[in-house]
N, C-alpha and C positions, 0 to 999 in steps of 0.2 A: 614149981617155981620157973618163970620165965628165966631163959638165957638172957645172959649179959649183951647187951645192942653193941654194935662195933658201930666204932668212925662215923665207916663206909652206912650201914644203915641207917645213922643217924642222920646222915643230909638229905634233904628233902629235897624227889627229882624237881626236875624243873617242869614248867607245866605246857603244856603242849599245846600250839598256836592254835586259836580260835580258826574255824571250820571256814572255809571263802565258800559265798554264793557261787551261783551258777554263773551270774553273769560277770564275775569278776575278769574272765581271759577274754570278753568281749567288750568292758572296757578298757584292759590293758592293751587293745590292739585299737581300739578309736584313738586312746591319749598318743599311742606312738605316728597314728595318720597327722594327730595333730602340731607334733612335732615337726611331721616331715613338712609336712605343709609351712609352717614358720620357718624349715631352715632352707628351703624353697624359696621365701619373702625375705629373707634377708642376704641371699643370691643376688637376686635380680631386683628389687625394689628400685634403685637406679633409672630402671629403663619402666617400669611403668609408671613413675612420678613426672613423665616428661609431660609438665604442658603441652593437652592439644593431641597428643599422638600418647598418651601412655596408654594404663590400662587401671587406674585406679582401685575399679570393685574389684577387679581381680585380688590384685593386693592386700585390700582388705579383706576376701575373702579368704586369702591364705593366713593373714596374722593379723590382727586390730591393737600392737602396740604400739604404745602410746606415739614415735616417731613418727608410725607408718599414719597414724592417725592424721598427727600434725601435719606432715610432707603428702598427702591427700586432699587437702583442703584449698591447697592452690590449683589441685591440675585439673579443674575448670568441671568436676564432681556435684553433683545434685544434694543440698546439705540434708536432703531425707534420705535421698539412696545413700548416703553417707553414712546417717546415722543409723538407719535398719542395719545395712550390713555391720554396721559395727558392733550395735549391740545386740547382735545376731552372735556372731564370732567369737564373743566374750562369754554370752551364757551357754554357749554350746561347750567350751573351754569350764567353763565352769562347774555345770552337770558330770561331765566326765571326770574333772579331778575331785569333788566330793562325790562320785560312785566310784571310785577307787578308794579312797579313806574310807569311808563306807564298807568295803568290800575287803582290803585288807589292813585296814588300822594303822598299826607301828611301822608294819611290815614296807608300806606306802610310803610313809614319811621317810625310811631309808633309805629309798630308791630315789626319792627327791633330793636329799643330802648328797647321794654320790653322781646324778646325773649335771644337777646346779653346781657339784660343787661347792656346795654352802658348808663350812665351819657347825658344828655341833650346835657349839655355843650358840650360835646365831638363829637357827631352827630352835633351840629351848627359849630364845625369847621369845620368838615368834610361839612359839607354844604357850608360853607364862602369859603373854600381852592379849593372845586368845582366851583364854579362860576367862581372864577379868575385867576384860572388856569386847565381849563379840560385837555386841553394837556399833561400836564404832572402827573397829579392825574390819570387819566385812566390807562395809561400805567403801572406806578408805582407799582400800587394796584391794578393791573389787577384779583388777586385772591378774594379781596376784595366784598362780596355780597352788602355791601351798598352801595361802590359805584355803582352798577350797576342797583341799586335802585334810588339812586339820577338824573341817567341820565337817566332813566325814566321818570321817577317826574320831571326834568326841560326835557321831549322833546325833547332829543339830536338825530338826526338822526343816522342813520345807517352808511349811509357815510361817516359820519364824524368819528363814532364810529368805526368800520372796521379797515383803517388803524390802530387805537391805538392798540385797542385789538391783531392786530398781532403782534407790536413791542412790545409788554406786554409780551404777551405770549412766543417768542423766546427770551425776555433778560429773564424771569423768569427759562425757560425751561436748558436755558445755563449754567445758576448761579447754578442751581442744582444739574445738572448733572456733574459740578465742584465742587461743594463742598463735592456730593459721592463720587467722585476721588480721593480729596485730600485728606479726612478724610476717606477714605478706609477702614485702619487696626481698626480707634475707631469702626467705625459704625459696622463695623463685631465683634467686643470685645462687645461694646453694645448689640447687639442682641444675641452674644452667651448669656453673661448675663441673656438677657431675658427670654431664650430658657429655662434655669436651673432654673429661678422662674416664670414657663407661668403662671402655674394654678393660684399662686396669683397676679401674672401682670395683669390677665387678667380682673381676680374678683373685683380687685381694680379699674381699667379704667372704668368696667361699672358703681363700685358704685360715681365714682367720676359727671360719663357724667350723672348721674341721679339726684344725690344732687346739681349739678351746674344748670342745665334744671328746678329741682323746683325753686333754690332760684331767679334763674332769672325769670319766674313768677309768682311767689307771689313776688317779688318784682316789681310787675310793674312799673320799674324804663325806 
């Protein structure tokens, strides 16, 4: 006769985290260049947005969010070399955060919760709203790092992923370089703006992207 099970035998271990590729610590070192390079662009974006004297592609080749998009489009920028670098910048951003969901699943997604900062709840809708509708979440958010984390972590092929990411990318790319257009006279008043208080525009952006980077981890939320 079998002995009596106790408790403790009776709870079933916990199961033990799926195996990471090889390439996973090589893209966990691209996404962090990627980082640095956006908190680089939001340093200094300031002095490359200056009509005539900035540095534009730079800019965009450090970060293509959606601002840097817009505040780009006045400083006198080639609207192709615009749009390559752009949607260069974005699908590169992209590849690397769906080969880390990819590569490490859950485990991804929680590193994204405590570096953004984001609320539980908020990453579970983002989770929910991905399931049952990729189609249109991909596209939408095409700039969006978690999502491209999420379609990692659930497995989304390429193929399927490919078309999205292009109509992502030319309705994002289009909206932008509309909204430089229209807002033309502000965005050039904005940045002369800038231009007459760089040193503390500038000073202020970095202390801002440092105290928000701490409180987002030590708040490991």
């Amino acid at each position: 006769m079998c002995a009596d099970v106790t408790a403790d035998e009776d709870i079933a271990p916990e199961p033990l985290p799926a195996p990471v590729a090889r390439t996973g610590p090589l893209w966990i070192v691209l996404f962090f260049g990627l980082v640095a390079c956006t908190q680089v662009a939001n340093a200094g974006w300031a002095a490359w947005t200056k009509p005539g004297a900035g540095n534009p592609e730079l800019l965009l080749a450090m970060s293509s969010r959606n601002r840097f998009l817009v505040a780009t489009v006045s400083s006198g920028i080639s609207p192709v070399t615009w749009a390559i670098i752009g949607a260069v910048r974005l699908t590169v951003a992209a590849i690397v955060c769906h080969m880390l969901g990819r590569c490490y699943g859950d485990r991804a997604l929680r590193w994204f919760w405590r570096y953004l900062g984001m609320p539980q709840e908020q990453v579970s809708k983002f989770e929910n709203a991905f399931a049952k509708a990729e189609i249109v979440v991909v596209p939408f958010f095409v700039g969006s790092n978690i999502v491209w984390v999420l379609s990692g972590a659930a497995s989304t092929t390429w193929k399927r992923l490919a078309p999205l990411l292009a109509v992502g990318l030319a309705g994002r790319l289009a909206l932008m370089w509309w909204l430089g257009r229209v807002f033309d006279e502000e965005v050039k008043s904005f940045l002369g703006w800038v231009d007459r208080y760089q040193f503390w525009f500038i000073g202020g952006s970095i202390l801002i992207v440092l105290l928000v980077n701490v409180r987002n981890f030590r708040g490991g939320r």
